[in-house]
C-alpha positions in Angstrom: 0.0 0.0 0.0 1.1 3.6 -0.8 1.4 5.1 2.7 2.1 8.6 1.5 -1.3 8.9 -1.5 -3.3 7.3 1.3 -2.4 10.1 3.3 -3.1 12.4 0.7 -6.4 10.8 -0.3 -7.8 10.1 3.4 -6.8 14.1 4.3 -9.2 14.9 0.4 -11.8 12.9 1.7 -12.1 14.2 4.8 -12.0 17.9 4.0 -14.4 17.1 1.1 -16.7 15.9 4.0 -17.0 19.0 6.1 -18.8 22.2 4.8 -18.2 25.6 5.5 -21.1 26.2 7.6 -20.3 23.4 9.7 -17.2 24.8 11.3 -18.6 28.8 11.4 -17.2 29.9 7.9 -19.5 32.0 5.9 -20.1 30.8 2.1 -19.3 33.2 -0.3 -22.0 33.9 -3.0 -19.6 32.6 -5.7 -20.4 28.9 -7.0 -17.1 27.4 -5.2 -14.8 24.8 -7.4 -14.4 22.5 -4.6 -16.5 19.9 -2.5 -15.9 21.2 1.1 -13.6 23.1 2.9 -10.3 24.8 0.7 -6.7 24.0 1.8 -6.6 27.3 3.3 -9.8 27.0 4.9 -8.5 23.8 6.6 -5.2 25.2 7.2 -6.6 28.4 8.7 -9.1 26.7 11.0 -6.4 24.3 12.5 -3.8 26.6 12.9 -1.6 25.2 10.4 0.3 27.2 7.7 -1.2 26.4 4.2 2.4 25.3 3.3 2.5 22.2 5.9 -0.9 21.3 5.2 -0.3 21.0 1.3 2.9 19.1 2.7 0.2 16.5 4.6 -1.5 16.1 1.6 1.0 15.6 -0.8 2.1 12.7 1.6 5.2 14.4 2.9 4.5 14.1 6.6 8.2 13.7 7.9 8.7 15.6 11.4 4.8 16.3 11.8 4.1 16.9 15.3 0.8 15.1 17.1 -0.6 18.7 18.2 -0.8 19.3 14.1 -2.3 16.1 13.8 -4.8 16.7 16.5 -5.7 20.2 15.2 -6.3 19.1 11.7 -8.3 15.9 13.3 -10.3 18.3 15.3 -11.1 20.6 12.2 -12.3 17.9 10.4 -14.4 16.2 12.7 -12.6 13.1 12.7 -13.6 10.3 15.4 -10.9 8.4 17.4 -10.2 5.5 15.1 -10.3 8.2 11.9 -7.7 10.3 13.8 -5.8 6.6 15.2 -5.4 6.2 11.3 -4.8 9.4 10.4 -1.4 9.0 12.6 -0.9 5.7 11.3 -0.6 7.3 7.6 1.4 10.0 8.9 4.0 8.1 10.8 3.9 4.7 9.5 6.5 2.2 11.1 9.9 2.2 9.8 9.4 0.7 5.9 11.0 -3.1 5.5 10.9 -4.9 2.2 7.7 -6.5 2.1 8.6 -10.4 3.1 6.7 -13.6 1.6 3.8 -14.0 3.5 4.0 -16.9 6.2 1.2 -19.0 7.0 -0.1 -18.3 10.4 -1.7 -21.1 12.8 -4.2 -20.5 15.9 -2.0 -22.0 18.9 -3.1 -25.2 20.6 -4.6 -23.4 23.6 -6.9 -20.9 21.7 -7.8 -24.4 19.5 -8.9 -25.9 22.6 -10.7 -23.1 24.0 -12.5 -22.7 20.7 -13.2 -26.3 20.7 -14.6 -26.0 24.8 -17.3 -23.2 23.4 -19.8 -26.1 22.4 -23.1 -23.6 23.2 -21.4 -20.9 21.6 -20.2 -19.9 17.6 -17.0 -18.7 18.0 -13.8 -18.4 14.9 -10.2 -17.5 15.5 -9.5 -15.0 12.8 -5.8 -13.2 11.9 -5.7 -9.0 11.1 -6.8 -9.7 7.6 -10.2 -11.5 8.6 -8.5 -15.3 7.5 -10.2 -17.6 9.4 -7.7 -20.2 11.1 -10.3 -22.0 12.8 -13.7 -22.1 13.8 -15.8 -24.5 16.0 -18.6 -26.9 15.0 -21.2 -23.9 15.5 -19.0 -21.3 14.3 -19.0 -23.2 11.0 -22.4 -24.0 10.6 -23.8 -20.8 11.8 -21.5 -18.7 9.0 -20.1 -21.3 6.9 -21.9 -24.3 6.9 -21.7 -24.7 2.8 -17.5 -24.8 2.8 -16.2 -27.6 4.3 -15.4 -28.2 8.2 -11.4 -28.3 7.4 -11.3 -25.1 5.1 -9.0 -23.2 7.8 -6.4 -25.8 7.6 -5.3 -25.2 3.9 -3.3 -21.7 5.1 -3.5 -21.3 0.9 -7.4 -21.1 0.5 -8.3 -20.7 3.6 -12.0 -18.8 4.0 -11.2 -15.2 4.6 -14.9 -13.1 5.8 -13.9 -9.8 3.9 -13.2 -11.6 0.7 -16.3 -13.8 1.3 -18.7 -10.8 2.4 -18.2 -9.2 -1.4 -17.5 -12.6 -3.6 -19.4 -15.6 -2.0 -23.1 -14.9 -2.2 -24.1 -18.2 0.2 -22.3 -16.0 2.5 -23.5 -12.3 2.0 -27.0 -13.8 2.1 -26.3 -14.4 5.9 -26.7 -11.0 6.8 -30.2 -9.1 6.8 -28.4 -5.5 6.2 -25.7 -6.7 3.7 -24.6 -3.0 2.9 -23.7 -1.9 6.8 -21.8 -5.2 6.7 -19.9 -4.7 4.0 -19.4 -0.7 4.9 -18.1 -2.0 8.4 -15.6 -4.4 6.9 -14.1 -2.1 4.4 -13.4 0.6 7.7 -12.2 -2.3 9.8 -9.8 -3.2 7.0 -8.4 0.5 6.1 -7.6 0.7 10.0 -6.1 -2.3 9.6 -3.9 -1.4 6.2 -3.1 2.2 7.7 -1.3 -0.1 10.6 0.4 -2.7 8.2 1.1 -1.0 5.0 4.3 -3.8 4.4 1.3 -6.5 5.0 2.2 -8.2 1.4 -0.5 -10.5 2.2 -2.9 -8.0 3.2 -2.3 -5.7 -0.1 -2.7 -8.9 -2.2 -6.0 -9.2 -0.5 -7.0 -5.3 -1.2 -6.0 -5.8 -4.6 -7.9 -8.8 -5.7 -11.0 -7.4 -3.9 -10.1 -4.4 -6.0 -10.4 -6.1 -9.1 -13.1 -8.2 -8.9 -15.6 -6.6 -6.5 -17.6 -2.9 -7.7 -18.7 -2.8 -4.5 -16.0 -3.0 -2.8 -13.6 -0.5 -5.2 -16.3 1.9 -4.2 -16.5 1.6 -0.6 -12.5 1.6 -0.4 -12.7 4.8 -2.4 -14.7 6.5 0.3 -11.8 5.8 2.7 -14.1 4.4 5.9 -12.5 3.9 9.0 -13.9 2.1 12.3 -12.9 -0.9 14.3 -15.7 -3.0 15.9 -14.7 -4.9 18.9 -18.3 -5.6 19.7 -21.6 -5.5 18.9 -24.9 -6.6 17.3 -25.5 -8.9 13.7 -28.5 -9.6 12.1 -28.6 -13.1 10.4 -30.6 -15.3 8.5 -29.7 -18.7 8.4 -31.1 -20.5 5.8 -31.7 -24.1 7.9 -33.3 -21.7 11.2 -33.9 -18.7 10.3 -33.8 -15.0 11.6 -30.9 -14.3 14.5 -30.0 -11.5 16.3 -26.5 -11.8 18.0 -24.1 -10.4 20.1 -20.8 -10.5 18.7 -17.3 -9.6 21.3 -14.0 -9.6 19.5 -11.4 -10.5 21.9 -7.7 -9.8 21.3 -5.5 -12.9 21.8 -2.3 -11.9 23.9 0.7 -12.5 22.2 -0.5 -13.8 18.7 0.5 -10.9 16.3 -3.2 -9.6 15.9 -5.3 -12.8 16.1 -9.0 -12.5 17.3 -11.5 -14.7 19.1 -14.9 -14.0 17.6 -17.9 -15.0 19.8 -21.8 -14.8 19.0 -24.2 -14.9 21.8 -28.6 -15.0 22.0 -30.7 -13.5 24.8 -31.2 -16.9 26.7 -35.2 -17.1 26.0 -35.7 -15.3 22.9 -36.6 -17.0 19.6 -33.0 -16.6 18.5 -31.6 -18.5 21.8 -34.1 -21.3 20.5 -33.0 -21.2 16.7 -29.2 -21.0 17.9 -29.5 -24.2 20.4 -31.6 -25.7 17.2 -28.6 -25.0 15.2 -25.7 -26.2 18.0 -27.4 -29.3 18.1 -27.3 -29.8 14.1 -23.7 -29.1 14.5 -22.6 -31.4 16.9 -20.5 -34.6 15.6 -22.9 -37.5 15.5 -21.1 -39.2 18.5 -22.2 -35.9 20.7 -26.0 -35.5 19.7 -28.0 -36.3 22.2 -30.2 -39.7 22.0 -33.8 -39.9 22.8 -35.4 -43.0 23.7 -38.9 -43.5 22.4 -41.7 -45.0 25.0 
């Protein structure tokens, strides 16, 4: 990834996305030639010389100090995970050659954890949103049409951003398929602004890039949010409508791995449908018998 145009471009974007009123400027009665608030506008407002600024967004950030940073954030409205990112950009971590991508493994005690969860659907995902394993839930609640050992071929391995804009079994999961896919884009251009020597992670951009509309246009829009927790609306197709809470839960010590978990209100219809679903899932030897009278 191109630290120093991304800097450039997120800067565009943002100013594009504030309007003269909006921060007390009076709009002239001429038609103005730009989307926004000018350079100088910006520059003015933050307290920034109209040189340094035009510096920032030309990508030329060396020596910027985080009170600019924070004034410009301010200006612009930008949340904390926009102006996170916008620091990222700015002072991106020393540059390496970008090294052939290795294939990372979920350790043997976040395996067994995620095997424990047997009530709940949980995945162990890396930065990039490759899933390196999943329980039996996990799997049938998001996955259930790729097969159980898909996470163990680190070559093809099911990756949730790539299969949110190019497997339709999958998009259809999800009741509001656009907020998904607007949230996945901002989670990855956090992620990117952190990594720009991610090789794997840029290979990823680009094929998503190529063979997605939707996804060239969200990435154009340079979103940016992280989601540690939340709420999803699902439809499975074997029981139905669910709505889950989701945590994301840092694993210490594993270079940006995740455990995803989805929980139901115990008593609501989606508590039922989920418990329908775990006991679907289960391996034949764990499904519970019923004798008949």
């Amino acid at each position: 990834m191109d630290t120093p145009s991304e800097l450039g471009d997120f800067l565009k974007s943002r100013r594009a996305a504030v309007r003269p009123q909006d921060v007390g400027l009076a709009t002239a009665p001429e038609r103005r030639r730009v989307t926004g608030l000018r350079r100088e506008e910006l520059a003015l407002l933050a307290g920034v010389s109209i040189t340094h600024y035009t510096r920032l967004e030309q990508g030329r950030a060396a020596g910027v100090s985080d009170s600019v940073l924070d004034s410009i954030a301010r200006t612009l409205r930008l949340t904390e995970d926009e102006t996170a990112h916008l620091k990222d950009l700015a002072r991106p971590a020393v540059r390496r050659r970008p090294a052939t991508p290795r294939a990372e493994h979920a350790g043997p005690s976040a395996r067994q954890l995620l095997a424990a969860m047997t009530d709940v659907p949980a995945l162990i995902l890396d930065r990039r949103g490759d899933v390196l394993a999943w329980n039996r839930l996990g799997h049938a609640l998001l996955a259930g049409h790729l097969p159980w050992e898909a996470p163990d071929t680190p070559a093809d391995r099911p990756n949730l951003v790539r299969m949110l804009f190019l497997d339709e079994r999958y998009r259809e999961r999800y009741t509001d398929r656009k907020e998904e896919a607007h949230l996945a884009v901002a989670s990855l251009r956090l992620v990117a602004g952190r990594h720009p020597d991610d090789r794997a992670l840029a290979e990823l951009i680009g094929r998503l890039s190529i063979q997605s509309d939707e996804f060239t246009a969200l990435w154009a829009r340079h979103p940016v949010r992280t989601c540690t927790s939340g709420r999803k609306s699902l439809h499975h197709p074997a029981v139905g409508a669910l709505e889950l809470s989701f945590e994301n839960l840092s694993l210490p010590g594993s270079a940006g791995q995740r455990l995803i978990a989805y929980t139901a209100e115990p008593g609501t219809p989606s508590d039922a449908a989920l418990r329908l679903l775990a006991s679907a899932a289960a391996p034949v030897a764990e499904r519970p018998r019923f004798r008949h009278g």
